[in-house]
Structures are given as C-alpha cells and as structure tokens.
N, C-alpha and C positions, 0 to 999 in steps of 0.2 A: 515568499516568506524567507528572512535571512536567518539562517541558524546561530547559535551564539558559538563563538570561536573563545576555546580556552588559552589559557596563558602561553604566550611565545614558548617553544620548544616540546611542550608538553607530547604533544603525541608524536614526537620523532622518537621515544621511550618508549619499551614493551612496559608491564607491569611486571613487578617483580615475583616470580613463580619459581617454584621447586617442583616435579613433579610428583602427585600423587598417587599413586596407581596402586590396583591391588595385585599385588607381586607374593611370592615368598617368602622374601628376604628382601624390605628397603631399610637399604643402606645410605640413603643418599639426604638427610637430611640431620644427620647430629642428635636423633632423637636418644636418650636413655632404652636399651633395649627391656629393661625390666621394670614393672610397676612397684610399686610402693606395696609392703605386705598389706594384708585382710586387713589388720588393725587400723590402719590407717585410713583405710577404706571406711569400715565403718562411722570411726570417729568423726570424719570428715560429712558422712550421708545423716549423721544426728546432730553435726552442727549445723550444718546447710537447713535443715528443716525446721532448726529454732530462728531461722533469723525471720524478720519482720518485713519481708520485701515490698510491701506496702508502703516503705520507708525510706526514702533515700539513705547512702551508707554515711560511715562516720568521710566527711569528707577530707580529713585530713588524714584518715588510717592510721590513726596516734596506735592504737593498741597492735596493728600489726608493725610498722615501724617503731615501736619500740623494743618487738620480739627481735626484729631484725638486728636492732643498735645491738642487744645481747648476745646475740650468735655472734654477731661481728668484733666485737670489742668495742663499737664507737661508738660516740654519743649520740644518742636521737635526734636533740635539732641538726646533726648532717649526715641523718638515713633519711632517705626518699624513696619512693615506689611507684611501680606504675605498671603499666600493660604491657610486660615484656621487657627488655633491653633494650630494643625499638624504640619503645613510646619514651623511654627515658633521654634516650641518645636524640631523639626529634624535638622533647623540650628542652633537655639543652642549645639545642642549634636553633631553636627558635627563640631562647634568654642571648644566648651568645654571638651566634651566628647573625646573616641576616644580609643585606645589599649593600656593595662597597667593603664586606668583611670575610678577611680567607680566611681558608680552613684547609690545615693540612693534613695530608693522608701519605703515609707510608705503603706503597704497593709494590705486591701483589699483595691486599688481605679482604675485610670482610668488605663486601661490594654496597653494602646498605651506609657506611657512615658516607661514600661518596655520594650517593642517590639521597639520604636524609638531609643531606649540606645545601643540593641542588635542590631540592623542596622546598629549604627554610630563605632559599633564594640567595645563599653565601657563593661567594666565587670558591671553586677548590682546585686547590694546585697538591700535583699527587708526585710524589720521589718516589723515583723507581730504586729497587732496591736490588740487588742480584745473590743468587743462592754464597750461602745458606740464609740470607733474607734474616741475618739480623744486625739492628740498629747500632751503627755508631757513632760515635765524637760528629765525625766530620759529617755524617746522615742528619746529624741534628745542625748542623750549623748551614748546611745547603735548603734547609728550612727558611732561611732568612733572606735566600737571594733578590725576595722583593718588597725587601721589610718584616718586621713582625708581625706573623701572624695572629687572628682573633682564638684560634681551635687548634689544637694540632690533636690529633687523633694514634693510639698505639693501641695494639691488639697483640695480646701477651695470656696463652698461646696463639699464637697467629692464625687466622681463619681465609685461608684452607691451608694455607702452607703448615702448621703444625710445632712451630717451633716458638717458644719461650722469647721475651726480650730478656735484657739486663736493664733491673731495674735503679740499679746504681744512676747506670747514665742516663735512665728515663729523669732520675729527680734530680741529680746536677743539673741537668738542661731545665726542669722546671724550676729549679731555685733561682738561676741566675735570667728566666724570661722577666722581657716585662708586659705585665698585663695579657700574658695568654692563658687562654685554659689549656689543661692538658689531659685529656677523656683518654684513662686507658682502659678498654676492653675486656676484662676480665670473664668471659661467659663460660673460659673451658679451664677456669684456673686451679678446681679441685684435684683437674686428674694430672697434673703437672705446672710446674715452672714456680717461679718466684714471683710473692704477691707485691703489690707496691702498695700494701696495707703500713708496713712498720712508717713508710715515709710521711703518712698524711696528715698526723698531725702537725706537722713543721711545713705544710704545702698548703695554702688555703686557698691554691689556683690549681689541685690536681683533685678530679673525678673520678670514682672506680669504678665501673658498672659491671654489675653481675645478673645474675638470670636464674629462676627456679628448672629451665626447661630443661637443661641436662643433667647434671649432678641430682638433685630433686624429684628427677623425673613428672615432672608437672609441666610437661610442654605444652598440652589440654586448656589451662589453668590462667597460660599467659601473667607470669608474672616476673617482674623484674626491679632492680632495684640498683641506686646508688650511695658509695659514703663518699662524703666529702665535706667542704667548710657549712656551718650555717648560715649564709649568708649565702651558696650558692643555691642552697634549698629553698632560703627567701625568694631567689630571682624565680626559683622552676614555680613556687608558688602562683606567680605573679601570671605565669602563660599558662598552666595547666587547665585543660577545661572543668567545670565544674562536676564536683562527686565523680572524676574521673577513675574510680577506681572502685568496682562491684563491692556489693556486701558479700557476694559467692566469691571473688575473688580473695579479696580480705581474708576469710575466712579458710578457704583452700591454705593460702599462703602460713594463718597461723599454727590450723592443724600440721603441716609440714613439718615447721621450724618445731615441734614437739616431737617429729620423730626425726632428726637430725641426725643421730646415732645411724640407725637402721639407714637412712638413705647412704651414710658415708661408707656402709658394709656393702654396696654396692660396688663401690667405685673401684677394688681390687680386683671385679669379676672385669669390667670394662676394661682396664689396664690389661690385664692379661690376654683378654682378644685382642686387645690394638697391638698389644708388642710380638703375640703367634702373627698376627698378618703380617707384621714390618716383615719377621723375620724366615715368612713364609717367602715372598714376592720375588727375593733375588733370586732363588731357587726355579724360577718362572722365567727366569732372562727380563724380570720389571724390574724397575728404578723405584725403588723405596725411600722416602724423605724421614726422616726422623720425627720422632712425633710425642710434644706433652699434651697433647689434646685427646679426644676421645675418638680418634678419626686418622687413616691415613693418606698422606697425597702419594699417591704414585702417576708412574707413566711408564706405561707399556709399549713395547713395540711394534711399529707400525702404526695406521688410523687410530689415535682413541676414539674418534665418533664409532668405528665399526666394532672398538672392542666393546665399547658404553651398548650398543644394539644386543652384539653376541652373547653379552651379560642379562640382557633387557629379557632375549628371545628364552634364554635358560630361567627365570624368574629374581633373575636377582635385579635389583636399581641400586643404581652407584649415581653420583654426581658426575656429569662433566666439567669439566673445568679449564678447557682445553684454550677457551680465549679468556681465561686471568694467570695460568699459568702453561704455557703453551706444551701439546702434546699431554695434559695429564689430567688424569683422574681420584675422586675422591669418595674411599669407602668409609662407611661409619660402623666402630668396633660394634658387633652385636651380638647376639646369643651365638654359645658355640656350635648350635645347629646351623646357623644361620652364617655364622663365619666358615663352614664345611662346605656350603652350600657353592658360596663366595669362591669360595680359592679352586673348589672342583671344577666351578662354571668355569673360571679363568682359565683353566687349565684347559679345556676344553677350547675355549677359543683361540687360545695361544697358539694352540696345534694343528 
C-alpha cells in the first residue's frame, strides 16, 4: 500500500508549540497573568447559557463587530474577527498572499506571520534587522530589492524583541506603496507604543490586528480581531470558512468589550512587573532589552539553553529564544509572586 505523501516541505517543519507544563510560574507564553473579575465571570456563564447552540451563530458577528467598531473608534464594515490574531493574519495571507506573491517580514519578530505566509503558499523574504531592531527609511526601501511586495508585515510592540515601531514611517511607506498590504501587528499594543490607529483612515492598504488574549485576558476564548478598509473585510469575507466564528466565542468577546474599563485597570499591574524585571536583570550581570510589551527579552550569561533548564528545574518556564534572537530569553511580566519567583530562581542559577 502507498501512503499518501503531503505537500512538498511540509514535514521538514516541527509544528508550532510553546510549552505547557505545570510549573509555578509560566512565564513563557504572554499570557495576562490575572483573570477578569467575578462580575465578569458571571455575566459571561448567563450569557453562554442563553445562547441557542442548536443554532449555527450569526455568521457575520455583526453584533460583536460592531461592539468592537465602538471600543475602537472605526467603522463596522472595517472591523473584522475571528479566532485569535492567527486566524486573522492566515486570512489575510490566504485574500493576499498566495503562489508567485511575497511577503515581507521584518526579523527578528513573531515567527507565525513567516510560518502563516509558507502555509498560505506566499514566497517570504525576511530583513534582518539589528538591535535595537527598529524600522527605518532605508529598512523600508530594502523591502523592494526584488520588487513590490504583496504583504509586508510590522509587529509594533515587536514580539519577542519588545520594542515599539514608528509609526510615522510605518505610514509614509504605506502611502507611497503600490498595491501592498501592510499588516501591522498590534497584539501587545495596550501596554505600550504608538498605535497606527490615527493613520487608517487615509490608508485603505493598512491592516491592524489586535487580540483579546493579553490585555483582555481571554487567551482561553481565542479571539482576535482587525480594523482596516471595507473592502479588505470584503476580501477576508470571501476566504473565511463558513459560521467561522462560535456563538461562545461571539459571546465571550461581547461580555469583555462591556467590561473594557476593568480589564484596562489591569494593565498598570503588568507594566509594573515588566519594568521591576527590566530593572531587576542588570543587577544579575543579564542584558535587559527595553520593553512596551507585556514581556522581557533578555540574555544571560553564558548557555541560555542551561539557564532556560536551571529556571525549568526551580519551577519557573521562560521562553527560549535563543535561535530568533541568539543567546536570549524571554519572560512574561506576571503576578508579583510569580515575578519573585522568577528573579530568585535566576539568581540562583546565575551563581
């Protein structure tokens, strides 16, 4: 019997994994370390229970997309939603992307818009970029060494590096392309940097995608979301699989966006861990990267594989990261028990 053989390159690819493990203290995936109060909870477990799920959902999530157009400031026909940030960013590149059409990526950042590009079957050419790993003038023109590209992709706070673009020159370069899209990343943008929200209405080839699972603390929940022109919303129409989007989902997402407040009363507890760690680390003989995200990159001395373990063996998980940005590691700010936890362990291995 011949087995069926998948698509050229496919399994030279692991699958894309973070680990899981039950530890003390993980730190290693960006999660919101605090849940959404009681209230929310409730409201949430009495709406879930009125819904009809004998029913396919509204398939267009007019009512939750429209809650969103309101949090957001923009109009409805160019909020879109879906499962994650993910699923948003893979129908784009499945409207935009696709065989014979590149897609550029700015690295070192999030490893999925390269891995979603090679899915949607796009060729990607990746610019290396060197610390402090932000984007300029001439970064955007070395974009173009083999023509214009279909996609170019910016991650603003950068994921894992931690640092903010400028979004001035993000939308000069999108004003004067022709015919590219331009997906910027937006998933860590509450807890710093500048949005490239003020640009979009005078950009109707720039994407902003954002995500419930940090700020929100709904990473459970899987939901994510873009603004951008209507007519890019038309195209995502056109690929998205059908009722791709729960009525639990829907639903999670709109109870949220009703306590919007309360989740943003979060985001000063997560800032304040992430900036005690920066400014814990040098204290440690570690290299601390600067950080508007929820998360720091550092790199410690000597093996980060053995320091990632020494951290592993005391209960704390950290990210490695050590082959997208070489020698370093990445924690995610978390409860201040949990950041005590973290810097004791380090300390301990360090020595």
């Amino acid at each position: 019997m011949i087995t069926p053989e998948p698509r050229p390159g496919l399994r030279g690819i692991e699958p894309y994994e973070a680990p899981q493990l039950d530890v003390r203290a993980r730190l290693n995936t960006n999660e919101c370390p605090y849940p959404l109060p009681e209230g929310f909870r409730r409201e949430l477990a009495e709406a879930v229970g009125s819904q009809a799920l004998n029913r396919y959902p509204d398939r267009e999530a007019l009512e939750l997309r429209a809650a969103l157009a309101e949090h957001a400031g923009h109009a409805v026909e160019g909020t879109w939603a879906a499962n994650g940030s993910n699923e948003v960013i893979e129908q784009l590149l499945l409207a935009y992307g696709g065989p014979k059409r590149r897609v550029v990526v700015f690295e070192p950042t999030y490893l999925l818009h390269r891995r979603l590009a090679w899915i949607a079957h796009s060729e990607v050419e990746r610019v290396e970029l060197e610390p402090p790993w932000r984007i300029h003038a001439d970064d955007m023109v070395r974009k173009h060494r083999h023509g214009h590209p279909a996609v170019v992709f910016i991650c603003s706070p950068n994921n894992p590096t931690g640092n903010a673009q400028d979004p001035d020159i993000v939308a000069a370069t999108a004003e004067l392309a022709k015919g590219e899209l331009f997906i910027v990343d937006e998933a860590y943008i509450e807890f710093g940097g500048a949005s490239m929200l003020p640009h979009l209405e005078r950009l109707p080839n720039l994407v902003i995608v954002r995500t419930f699972s940090k700020a929100f603390a709904l990473a459970g929940a899987r939901i994510g979301y873009c603004l951008t022109s209507p007519q890019v919303v038309e195209d995502l129409r056109r690929v998205r699989l059908p009722y791709h989007l729960s009525s639990l989902t829907q639903t999670a997402g709109i109870v949220a966006l009703r306590h919007a407040r309360e989740a943003a009363s979060i985001l000063d507890r997560v800032r304040e861990q992430r900036d005690r760690i920066a400014a814990a680390l040098p204290g440690l003989g570690v290299e601390a990267f600067p950080s508007d995200a929820n998360f720091v990159l550092f790199r410690p001395p000597g093996s980060a594989a053995q320091v990632w373990q020494g951290l592993l063996d005391r209960g704390v998980l950290v990210r490695d990261l050590s082959a997208v940005v070489p020698g370093c590691l990445r924690v995610t700010a978390g409860t201040p028990e949990e950041v005590d936890l973290f810097l004791s362990a380090l300390e301990e291995v360090l020595a």
